[in-house]
N, C-alpha and C positions, 0 to 999 in steps of 0.2 A: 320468500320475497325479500328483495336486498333495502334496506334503507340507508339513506346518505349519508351515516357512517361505515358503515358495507363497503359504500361505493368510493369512499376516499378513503378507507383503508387500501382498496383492492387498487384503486390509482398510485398513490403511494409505494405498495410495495412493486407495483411494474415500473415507475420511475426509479426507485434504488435497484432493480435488478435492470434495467436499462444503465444506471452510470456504472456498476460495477462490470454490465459486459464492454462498456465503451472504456473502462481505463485496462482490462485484462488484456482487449485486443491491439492497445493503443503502447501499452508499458512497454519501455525497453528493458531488456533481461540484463541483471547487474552479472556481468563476468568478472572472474577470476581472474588476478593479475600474476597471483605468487605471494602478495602480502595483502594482509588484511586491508578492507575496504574504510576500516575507522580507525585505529594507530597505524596503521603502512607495518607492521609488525611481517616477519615471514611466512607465510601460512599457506597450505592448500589447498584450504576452503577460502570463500567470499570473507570471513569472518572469522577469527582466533576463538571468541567464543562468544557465547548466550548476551553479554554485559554489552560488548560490543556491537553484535548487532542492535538490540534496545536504543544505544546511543546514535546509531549512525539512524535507523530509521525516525530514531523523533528529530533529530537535529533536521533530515529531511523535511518531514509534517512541517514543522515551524517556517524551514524557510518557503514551503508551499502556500502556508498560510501568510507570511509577508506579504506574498508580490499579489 
């Protein structure tokens, strides 16, 4: 028998698996230009390397978190 913390966990985690499937199906897919996506650097991945993506993704968070 589930008690009311049962039941707003069990709510909880189907609301975070409902926004994670509403941003998965909603996200535009970052493409490849030819140079990296956070110095403009030559490359032919999205990202030169590890550092970079880190940086380009938080700089993103933040300014999602501004607006």
């Amino acid at each position: 028998m589930q008690d009311d913390f049962d039941r707003a966990s069990d709510l909880e985690q189907h609301d975070r698996d409902e926004a994670i499937k509403h941003i998965r199906e909603h996200q535009k897919p970052i493409e490849s230009n030819g140079s990296c996506l956070n110095c403009h650097a030559p490359s032919t991945k999205r990202f030169c390397d590890i550092d970079c993506r880190n940086d380009y993704e938080k700089r993103n968070h933040e300014s999602r978190l501004s607006t």
